[in-house]
SEZALO-953872 format. One record per residue: residue number from 1; x, y, z of N, C-alpha, C in turn. Coordinates in steps of 0.02 Angstrom, whole numbers, plus 50000, padded with zeros to 5 digits. Layout:
N
{NUM,{X,Y,Z},{X,Y,Z},{X,Y,Z}} ...
//
This chain:
309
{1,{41072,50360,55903},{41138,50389,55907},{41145,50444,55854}} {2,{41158,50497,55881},{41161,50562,55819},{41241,50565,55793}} {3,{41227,50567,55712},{41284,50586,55694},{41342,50591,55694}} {4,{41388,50569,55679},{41479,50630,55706},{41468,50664,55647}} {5,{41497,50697,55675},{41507,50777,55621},{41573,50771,55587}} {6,{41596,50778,55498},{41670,50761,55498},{41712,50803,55521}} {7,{41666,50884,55497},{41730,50935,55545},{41742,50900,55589}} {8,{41726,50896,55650},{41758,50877,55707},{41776,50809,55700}} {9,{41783,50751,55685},{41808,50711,55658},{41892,50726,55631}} {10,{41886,50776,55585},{41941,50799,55555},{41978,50829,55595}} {11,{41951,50864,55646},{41989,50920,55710},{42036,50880,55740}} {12,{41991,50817,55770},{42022,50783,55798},{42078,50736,55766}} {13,{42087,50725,55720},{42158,50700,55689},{42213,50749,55693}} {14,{42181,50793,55659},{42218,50859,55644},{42280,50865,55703}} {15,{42224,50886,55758},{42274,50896,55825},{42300,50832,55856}} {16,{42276,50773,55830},{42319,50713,55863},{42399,50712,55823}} {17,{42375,50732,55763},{42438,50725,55710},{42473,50778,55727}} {18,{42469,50844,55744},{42502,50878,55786},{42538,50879,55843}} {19,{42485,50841,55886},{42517,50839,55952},{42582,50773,55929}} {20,{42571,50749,55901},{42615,50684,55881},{42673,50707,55879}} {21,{42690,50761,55824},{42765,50781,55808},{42793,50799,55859}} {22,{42743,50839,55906},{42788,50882,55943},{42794,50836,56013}} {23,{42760,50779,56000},{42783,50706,56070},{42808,50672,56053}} {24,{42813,50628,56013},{42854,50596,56004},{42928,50575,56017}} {25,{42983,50649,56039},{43048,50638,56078},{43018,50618,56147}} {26,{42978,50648,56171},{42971,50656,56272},{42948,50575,56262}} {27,{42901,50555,56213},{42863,50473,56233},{42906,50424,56204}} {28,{42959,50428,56172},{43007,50386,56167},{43067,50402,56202}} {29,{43086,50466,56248},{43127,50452,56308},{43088,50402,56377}} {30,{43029,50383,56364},{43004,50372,56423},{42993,50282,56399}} {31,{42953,50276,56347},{42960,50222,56302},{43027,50181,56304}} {32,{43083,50214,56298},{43158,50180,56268},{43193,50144,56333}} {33,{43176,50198,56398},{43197,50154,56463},{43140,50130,56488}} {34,{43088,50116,56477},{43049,50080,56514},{43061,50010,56484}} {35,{43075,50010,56431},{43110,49964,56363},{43165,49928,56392}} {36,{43202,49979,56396},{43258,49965,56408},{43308,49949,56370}} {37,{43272,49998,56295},{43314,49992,56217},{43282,50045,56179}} {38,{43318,50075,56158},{43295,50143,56102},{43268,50123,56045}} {39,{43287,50048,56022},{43231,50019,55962},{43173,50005,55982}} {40,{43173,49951,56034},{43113,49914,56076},{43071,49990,56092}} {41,{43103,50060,56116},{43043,50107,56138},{42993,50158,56080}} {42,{43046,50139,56017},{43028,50183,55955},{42965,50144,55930}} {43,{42961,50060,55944},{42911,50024,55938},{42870,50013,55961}} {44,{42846,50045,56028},{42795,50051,56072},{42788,50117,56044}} {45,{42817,50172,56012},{42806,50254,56021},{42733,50261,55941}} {46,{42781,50192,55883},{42740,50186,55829},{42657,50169,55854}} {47,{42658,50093,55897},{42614,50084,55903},{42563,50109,55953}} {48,{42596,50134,55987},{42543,50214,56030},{42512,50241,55971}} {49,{42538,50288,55922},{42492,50309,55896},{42463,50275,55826}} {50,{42461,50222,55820},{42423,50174,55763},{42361,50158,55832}} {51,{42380,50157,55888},{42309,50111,55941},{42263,50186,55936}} {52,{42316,50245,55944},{42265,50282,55962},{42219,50331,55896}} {53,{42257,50309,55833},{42200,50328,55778},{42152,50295,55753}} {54,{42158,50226,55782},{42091,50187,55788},{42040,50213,55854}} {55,{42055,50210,55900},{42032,50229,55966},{41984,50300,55953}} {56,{42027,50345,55901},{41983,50415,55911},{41931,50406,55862}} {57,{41928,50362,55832},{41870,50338,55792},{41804,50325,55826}} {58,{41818,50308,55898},{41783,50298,55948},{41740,50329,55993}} {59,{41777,50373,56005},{41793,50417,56045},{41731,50474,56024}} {60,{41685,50492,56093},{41662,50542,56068},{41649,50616,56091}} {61,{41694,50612,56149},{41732,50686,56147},{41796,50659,56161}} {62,{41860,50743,56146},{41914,50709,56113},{41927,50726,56171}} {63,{41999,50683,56204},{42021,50665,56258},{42071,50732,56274}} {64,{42094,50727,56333},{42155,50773,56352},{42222,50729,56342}} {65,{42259,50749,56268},{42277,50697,56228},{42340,50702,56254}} {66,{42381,50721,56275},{42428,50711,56316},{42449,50645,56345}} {67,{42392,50659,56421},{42419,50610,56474},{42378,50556,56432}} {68,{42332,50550,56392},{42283,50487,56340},{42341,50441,56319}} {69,{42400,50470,56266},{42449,50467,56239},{42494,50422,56283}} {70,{42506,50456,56340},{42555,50429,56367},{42539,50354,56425}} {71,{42457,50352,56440},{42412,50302,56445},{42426,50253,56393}} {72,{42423,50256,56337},{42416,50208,56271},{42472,50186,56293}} {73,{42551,50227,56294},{42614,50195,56283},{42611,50144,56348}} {74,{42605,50166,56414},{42619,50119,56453},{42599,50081,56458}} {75,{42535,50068,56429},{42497,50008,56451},{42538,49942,56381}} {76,{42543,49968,56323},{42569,49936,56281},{42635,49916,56289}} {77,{42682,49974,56316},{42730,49939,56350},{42738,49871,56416}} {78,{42683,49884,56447},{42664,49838,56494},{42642,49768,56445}} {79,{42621,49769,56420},{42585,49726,56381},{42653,49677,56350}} {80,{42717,49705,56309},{42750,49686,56283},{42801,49654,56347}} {81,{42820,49696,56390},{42864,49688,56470},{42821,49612,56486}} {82,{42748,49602,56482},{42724,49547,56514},{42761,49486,56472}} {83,{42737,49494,56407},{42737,49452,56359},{42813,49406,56338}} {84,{42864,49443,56377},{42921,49436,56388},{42943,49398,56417}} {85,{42905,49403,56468},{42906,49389,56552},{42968,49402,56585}} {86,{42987,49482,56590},{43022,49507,56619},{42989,49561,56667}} {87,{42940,49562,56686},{42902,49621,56746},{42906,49578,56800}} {88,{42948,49610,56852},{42953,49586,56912},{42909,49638,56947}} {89,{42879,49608,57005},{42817,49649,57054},{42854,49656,57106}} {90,{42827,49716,57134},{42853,49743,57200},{42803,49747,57239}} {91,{42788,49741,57308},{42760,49774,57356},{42739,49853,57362}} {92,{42690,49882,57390},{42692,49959,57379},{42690,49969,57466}} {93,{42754,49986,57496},{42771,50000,57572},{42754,50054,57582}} {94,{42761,50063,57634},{42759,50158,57644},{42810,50205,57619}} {95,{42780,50278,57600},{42800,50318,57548},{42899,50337,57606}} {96,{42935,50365,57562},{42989,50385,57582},{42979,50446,57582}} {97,{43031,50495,57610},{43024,50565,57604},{43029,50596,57546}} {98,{42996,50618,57505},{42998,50628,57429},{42996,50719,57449}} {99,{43020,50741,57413},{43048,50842,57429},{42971,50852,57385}} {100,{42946,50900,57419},{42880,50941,57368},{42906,50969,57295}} {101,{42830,50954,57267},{42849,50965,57204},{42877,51052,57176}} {102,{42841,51089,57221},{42864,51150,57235},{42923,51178,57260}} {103,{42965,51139,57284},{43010,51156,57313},{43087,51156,57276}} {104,{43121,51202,57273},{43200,51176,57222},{43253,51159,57269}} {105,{43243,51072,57294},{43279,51041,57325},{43342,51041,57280}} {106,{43423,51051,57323},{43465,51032,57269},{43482,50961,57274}} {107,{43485,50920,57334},{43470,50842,57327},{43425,50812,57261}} {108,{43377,50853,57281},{43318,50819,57218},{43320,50829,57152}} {109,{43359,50888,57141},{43396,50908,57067},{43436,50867,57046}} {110,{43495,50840,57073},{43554,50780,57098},{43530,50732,57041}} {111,{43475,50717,57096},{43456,50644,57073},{43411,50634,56996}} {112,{43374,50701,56985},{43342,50692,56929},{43421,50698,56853}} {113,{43458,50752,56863},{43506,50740,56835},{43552,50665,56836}} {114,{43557,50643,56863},{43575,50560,56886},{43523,50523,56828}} {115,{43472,50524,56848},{43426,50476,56817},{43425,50497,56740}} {116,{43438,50553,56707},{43418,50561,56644},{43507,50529,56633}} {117,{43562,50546,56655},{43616,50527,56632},{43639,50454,56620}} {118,{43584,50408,56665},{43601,50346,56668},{43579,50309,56603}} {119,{43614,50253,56592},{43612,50226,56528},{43555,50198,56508}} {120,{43508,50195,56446},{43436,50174,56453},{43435,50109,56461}} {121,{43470,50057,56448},{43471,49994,56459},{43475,49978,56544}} {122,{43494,50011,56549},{43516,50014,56630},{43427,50013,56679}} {123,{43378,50047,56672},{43328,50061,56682},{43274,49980,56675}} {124,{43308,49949,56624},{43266,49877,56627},{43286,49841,56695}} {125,{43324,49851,56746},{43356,49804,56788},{43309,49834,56871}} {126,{43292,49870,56862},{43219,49918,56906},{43137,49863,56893}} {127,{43110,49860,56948},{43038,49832,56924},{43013,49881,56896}} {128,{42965,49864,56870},{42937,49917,56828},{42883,49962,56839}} {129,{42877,49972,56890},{42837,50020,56932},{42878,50063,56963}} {130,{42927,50042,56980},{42978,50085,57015},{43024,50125,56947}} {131,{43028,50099,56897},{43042,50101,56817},{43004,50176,56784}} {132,{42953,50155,56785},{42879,50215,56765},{42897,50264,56817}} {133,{42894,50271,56855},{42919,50309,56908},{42940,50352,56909}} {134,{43030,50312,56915},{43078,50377,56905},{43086,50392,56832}} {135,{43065,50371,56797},{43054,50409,56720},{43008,50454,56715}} {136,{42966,50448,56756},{42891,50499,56734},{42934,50552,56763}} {137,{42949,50540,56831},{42970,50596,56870},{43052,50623,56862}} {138,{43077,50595,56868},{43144,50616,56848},{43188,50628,56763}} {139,{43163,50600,56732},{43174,50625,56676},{43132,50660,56632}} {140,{43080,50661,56642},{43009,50687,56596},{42964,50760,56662}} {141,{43015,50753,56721},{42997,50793,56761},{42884,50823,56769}} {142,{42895,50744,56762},{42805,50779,56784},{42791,50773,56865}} {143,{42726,50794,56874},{42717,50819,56960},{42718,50729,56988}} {144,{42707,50730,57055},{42693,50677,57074},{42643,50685,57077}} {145,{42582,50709,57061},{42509,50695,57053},{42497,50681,56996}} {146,{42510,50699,56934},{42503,50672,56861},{42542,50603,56853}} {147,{42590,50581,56897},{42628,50529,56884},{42582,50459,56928}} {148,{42540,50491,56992},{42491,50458,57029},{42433,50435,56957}} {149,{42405,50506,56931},{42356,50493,56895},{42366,50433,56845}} {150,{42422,50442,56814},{42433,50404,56750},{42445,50333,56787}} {151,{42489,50324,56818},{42474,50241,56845},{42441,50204,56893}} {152,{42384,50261,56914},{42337,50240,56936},{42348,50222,57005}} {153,{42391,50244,57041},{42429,50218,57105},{42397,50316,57156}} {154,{42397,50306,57235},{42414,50360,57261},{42478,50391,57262}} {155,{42490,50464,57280},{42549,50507,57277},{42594,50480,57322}} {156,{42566,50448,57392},{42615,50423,57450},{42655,50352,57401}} {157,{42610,50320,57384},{42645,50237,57343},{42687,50292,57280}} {158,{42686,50326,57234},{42732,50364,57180},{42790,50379,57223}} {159,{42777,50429,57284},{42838,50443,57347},{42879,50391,57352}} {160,{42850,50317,57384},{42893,50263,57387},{42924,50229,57342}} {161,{42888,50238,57282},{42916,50208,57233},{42965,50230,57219}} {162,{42977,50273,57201},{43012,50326,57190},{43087,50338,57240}} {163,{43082,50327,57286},{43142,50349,57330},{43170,50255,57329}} {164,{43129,50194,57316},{43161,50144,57300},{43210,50147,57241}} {165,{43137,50159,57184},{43204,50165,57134},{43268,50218,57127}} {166,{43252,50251,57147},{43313,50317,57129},{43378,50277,57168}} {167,{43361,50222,57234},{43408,50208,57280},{43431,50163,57218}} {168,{43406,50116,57207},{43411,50078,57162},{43441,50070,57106}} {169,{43449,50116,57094},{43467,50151,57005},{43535,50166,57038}} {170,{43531,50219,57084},{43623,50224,57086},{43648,50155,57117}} {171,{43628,50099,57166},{43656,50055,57170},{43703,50014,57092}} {172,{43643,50019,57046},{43661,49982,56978},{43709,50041,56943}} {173,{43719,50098,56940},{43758,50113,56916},{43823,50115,56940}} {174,{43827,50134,57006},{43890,50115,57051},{43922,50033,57020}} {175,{43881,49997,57014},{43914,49930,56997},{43931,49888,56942}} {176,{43898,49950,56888},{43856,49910,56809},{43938,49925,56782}} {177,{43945,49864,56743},{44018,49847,56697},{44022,49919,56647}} {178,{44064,49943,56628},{44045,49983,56555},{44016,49956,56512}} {179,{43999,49989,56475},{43931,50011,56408},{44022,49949,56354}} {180,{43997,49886,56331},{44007,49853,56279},{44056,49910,56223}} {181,{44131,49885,56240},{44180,49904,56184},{44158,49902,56114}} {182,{44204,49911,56092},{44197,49912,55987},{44198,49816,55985}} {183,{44161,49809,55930},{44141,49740,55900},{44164,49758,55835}} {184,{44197,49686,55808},{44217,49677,55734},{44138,49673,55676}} {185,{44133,49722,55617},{44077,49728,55610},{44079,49646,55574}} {186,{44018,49616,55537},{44008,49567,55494},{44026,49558,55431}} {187,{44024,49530,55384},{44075,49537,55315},{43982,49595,55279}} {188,{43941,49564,55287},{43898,49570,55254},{43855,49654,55278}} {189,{43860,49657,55347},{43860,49741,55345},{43918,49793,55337}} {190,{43974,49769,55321},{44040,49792,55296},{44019,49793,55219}} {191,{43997,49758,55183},{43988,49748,55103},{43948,49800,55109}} {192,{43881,49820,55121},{43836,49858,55140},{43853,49923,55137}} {193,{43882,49948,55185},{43919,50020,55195},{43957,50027,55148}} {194,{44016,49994,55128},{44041,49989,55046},{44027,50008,55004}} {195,{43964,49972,54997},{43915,49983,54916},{43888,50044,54935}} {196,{43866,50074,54994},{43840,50126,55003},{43889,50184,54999}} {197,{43931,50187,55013},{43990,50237,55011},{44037,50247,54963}} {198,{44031,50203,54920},{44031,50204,54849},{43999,50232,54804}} {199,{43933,50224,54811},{43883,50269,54787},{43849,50208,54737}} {200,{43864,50143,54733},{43843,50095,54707},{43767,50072,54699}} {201,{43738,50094,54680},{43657,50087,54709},{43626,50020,54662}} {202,{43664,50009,54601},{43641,49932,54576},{43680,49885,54617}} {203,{43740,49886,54638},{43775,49840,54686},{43722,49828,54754}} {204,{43690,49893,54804},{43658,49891,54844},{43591,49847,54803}} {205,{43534,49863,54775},{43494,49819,54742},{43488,49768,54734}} {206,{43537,49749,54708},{43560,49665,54705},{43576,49640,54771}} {207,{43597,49674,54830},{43576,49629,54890},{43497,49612,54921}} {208,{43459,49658,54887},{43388,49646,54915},{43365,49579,54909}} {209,{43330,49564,54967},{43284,49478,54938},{43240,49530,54916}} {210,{43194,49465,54862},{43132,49476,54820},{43062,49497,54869}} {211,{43071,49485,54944},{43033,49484,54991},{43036,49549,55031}} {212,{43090,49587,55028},{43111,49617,55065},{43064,49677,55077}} {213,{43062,49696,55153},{43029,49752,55190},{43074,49824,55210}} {214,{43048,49862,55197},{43068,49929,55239},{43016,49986,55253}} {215,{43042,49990,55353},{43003,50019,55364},{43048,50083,55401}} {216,{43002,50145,55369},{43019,50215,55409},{42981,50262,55468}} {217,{42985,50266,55512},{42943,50305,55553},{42897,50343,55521}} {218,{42818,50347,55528},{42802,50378,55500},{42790,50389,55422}} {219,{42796,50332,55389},{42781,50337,55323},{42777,50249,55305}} {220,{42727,50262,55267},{42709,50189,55240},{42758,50143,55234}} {221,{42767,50085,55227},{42809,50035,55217},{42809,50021,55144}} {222,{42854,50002,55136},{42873,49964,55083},{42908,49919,55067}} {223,{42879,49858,55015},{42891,49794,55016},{42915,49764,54957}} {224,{42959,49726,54943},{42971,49698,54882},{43032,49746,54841}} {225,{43061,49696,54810},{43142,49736,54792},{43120,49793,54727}} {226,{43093,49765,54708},{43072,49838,54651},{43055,49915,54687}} {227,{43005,49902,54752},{42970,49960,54787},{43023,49974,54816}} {228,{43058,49935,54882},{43107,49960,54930},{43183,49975,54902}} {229,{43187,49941,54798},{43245,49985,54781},{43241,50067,54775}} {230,{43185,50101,54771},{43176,50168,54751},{43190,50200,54849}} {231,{43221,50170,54879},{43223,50180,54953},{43303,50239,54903}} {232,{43340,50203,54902},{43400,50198,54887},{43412,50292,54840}} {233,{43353,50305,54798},{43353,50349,54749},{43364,50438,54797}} {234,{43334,50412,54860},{43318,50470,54914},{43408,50491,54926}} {235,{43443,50440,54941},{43507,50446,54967},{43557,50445,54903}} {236,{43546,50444,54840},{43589,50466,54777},{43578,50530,54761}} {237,{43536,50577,54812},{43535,50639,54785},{43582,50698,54845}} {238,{43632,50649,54893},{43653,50678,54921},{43744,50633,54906}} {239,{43794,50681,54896},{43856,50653,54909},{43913,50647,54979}} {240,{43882,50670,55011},{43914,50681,55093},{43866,50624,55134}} {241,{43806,50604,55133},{43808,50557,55165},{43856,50479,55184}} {242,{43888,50473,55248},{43907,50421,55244},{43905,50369,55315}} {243,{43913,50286,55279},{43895,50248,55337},{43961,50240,55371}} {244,{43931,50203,55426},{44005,50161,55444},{43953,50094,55490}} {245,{43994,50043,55500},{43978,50012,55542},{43948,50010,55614}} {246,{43901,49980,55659},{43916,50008,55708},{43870,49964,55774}} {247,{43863,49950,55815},{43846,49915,55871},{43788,49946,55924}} {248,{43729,49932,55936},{43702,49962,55959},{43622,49910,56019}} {249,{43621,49901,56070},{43593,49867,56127},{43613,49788,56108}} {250,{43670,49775,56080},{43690,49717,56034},{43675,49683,56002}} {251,{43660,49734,55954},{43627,49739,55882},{43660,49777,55857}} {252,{43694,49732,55781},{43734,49777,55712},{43683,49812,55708}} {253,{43725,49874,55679},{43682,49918,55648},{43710,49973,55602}} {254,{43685,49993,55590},{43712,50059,55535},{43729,50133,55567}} {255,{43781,50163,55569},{43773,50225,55582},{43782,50276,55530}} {256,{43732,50321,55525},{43714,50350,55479},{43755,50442,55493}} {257,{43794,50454,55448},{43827,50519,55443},{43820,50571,55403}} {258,{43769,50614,55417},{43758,50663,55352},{43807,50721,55343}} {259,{43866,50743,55375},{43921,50753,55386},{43990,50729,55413}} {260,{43997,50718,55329},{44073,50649,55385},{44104,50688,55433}} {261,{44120,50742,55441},{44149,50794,55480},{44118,50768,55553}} {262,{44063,50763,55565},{44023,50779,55637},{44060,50713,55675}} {263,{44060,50716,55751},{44079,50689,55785},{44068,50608,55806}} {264,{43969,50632,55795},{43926,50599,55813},{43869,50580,55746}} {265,{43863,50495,55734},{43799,50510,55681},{43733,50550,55709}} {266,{43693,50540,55639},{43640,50594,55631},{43576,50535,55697}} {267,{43589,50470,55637},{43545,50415,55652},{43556,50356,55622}} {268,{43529,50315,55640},{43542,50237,55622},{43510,50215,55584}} {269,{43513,50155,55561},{43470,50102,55524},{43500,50040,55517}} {270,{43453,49969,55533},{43487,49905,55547},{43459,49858,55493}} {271,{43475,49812,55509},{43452,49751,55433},{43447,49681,55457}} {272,{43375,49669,55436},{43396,49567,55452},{43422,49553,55383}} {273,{43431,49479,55377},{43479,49445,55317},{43449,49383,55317}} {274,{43459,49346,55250},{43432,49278,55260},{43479,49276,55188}} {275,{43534,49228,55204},{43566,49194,55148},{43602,49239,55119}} {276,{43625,49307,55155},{43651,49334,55123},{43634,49396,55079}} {277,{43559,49386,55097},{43527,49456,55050},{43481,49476,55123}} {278,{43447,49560,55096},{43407,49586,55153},{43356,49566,55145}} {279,{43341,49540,55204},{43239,49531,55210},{43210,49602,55240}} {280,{43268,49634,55290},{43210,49704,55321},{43257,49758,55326}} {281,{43250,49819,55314},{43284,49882,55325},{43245,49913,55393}} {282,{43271,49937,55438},{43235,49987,55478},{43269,50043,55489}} {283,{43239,50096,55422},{43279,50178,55454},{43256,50229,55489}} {284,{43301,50244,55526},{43272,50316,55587},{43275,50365,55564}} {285,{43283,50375,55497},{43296,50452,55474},{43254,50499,55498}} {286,{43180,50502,55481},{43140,50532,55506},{43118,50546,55558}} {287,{43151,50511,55624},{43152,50524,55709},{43209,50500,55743}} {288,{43249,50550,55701},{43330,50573,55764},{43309,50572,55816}} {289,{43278,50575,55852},{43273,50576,55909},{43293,50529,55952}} {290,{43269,50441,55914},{43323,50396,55954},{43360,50392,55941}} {291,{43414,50416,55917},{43479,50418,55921},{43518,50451,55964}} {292,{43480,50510,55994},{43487,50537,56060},{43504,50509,56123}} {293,{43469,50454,56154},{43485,50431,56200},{43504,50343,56176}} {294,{43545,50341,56101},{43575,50268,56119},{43635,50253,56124}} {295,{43666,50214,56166},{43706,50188,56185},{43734,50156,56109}} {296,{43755,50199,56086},{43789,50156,55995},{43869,50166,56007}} {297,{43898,50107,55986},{43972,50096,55957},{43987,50104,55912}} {298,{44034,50123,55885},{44054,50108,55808},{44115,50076,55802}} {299,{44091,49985,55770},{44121,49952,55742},{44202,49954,55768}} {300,{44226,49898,55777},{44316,49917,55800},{44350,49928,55717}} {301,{44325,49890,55666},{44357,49921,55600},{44321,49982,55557}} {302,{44290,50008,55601},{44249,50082,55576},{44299,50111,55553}} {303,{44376,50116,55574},{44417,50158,55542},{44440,50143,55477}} {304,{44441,50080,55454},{44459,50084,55377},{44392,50083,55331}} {305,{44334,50137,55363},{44292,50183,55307},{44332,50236,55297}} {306,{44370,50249,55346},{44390,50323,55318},{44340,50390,55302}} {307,{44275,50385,55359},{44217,50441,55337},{44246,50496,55288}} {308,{44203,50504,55231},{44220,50548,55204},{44198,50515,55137}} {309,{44185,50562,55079},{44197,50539,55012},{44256,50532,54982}} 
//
C-alpha cells in the first residue's frame, strides 16, 4: 500500500471544513424535518460531520462531498428514526404524474412553496420515504434524479413517492391543531434569565452543578463548573444581550436576543437540571440557522422581562 501524501490529506479536510460552513443551513433544513425537530436535526447535522472526518481518513480518493454529506445525514437519521421505532414502511406503487424537472409548472411551484411553509414537526407524521422525498425535492429543490440517486430508489418510485406525500402533507395540514400557545415558564428557567439579565454572572455560577456540560456547535465542549463558568465571560462583554423565556418542540428553552428591539430572537439555548442546579447547557449561537425554521414560543410571562436593559 503506497503512502498518503499529507498535502492531500490536508486538502481534503480543508475543503470538507469548507464545504461544512457553507452546508450546514441546507443539511439541517433537511435533517430538522426528517426529525421532525430543529434540535433532534442540528444533532444528526453535528454527527454527519464527526462520521465523516473519521471516514475521510479512509477514504482514498475524496468523494463528491456534497451528495457524500447528505448520504451520511440520512442514513444516520435513519438509524436514530429506527432506534425510536417510529419509521413506518410504505409500499413503492406506481409513480404519479410528477411535472418534469425542466418544466415551470405553476401547480408544482404551489406545492413546493406549501412544503417549505409547513411546520417541521409536521413532516414526522409522513413515512419516511415519502418524508426524504418531499424534502429533497420540495424544499432543498434537488432533481428527481439526484433525489433517486441518494436514496437509492428509481425516478418512477421518487415520482410516487412524492405525489403521496405532497397529498399527504396537505391532508395534515388542513387538519393539524395550531402550533402549542404560550406556556408558563418554570421558577428555575425564570431565575436563569434573571440572573442573566441582570448581568449577575456569580449568581449564574452558583447555579452550575460541579458536573456540568456545555456544548456549542462546532467548538469543543466543555465540562465542569470552573471550565463551563468562563462560558458566561463571552456574554459580559456585551450589554444588549437579552433572554426571555420560551417554549420550543415542548421543550423550555431560552430565547436568546441580541437586540431587545428585534421582533424575533437571534437563537436559543436550553438546559437540563438536577436538584436545582445545571447539569447541561446547549447553545446555538454559532448556527442561527436553527432558529430559522423553529416553531418557538415565548413563555406566557415573557412579558414581565420587559426586553431591554
Amino acid at each position: 500500500m503506497s503512502e498518503r501524501d499529507p498535502a492531500v490529506d490536508r486538502d481534503r479536510r480543508e475543503g470538507l471544513l469548507a464545504l461544512a460552513a457553507a452546508m450546514r443551513p441546507e443539511l439541517h433544513r433537511y435533517c430538522a424535518r426528517l426529525m421532525g425537530s430543529v434540535i433532534d436535526g442540528e444533532d444528526v447535522v453535528q454527527d454527519t460531520f464527526a462520521r465523516a472526518f473519521v471516514a475521510l481518513d479512509e477514504l482514498r480518493e475524496v468523494p463528491q462531498l456534497r451528495p457524500w454529506l447528505f448520504r451520511i445525514a440520512h442514513n444516520r437519521a435513519l438509524d436514530l428514526l429506527r432506534s425510536r421505532a417510529i419509521r413506518a414502511a410504505e409500499p413503492i406503487e406506481a409513480a404519479f404524474e410528477i411535472a418534469d424537472d425542466t418544466k415551470a409548472d405553476p401547480v408544482e411551484t404551489l406545492m413546493r412553496r406549501q412544503a417549505v411553509q409547513t411546520a417541521v414537526s409536521r413532516f414526522a407524521e409522513l413515512p419516511v420515504l415519502q418524508r426524504s422525498v418531499v424534502i429533497l425535492r420540495d424544499v432543498l429543490d434537488e432533481p428527481l434524479a439526484e433525489v433517486a440517486a441518494l436514496l437509492g430508489i428509481t425516478v418512477d418510485a421518487v415520482k410516487g413517492h412524492l405525489a403521496r406525500g405532497r397529498a399527504r402533507l396537505r391532508e395534515i395540514d388542513a387538519t393539524a391543531p395550531a402550533l402549542p400557545g404560550a406556556r408558563i415558564a418554570s421558577a428555575a428557567v425564570v431565575r436563569y434569565a434573571t440572573l442573566f439579565n441582570q448581568r449577575d454572572w456569580d449568581g449564574l455560577r452558583a447555579l452550575l452543578a460541579d458536573d456540568v456540560r456545555l456544548h456549542q456547535s462546532m467548538h469543543q465542549p466543555r465540562s465542569g463548573a470552573a471550565d463551563v463558568g468562563m462560558f458566561f465571560t463571552v456574554y459580559a462583554k456585551s450589554d444588549r444581550v437579552w433572554l426571555t423565556p420560551a417554549w420550543l418542540d415542548g421543550r423550555e428553552v431560552i430565547a436568546v436576543f441580541e437586540d431587545p428591539d428585534a421582533p424575533t430572537p437571534d437563537y436559543f439555548m436550553w438546559f437540563e437540571w438536577r436538584e436545582g442546579r445545571i447539569t447541561f447547557i446547549r447553545d446555538y449561537r454559532h448556527v442561527r440557522y436553527v432558529a430559522d425554521n423553529a416553531e418557538l414560543v415565548l413563555a406566557r410571562d415573557a412579558g414581565s422581562f420587559g426586553r431591554g436593559p
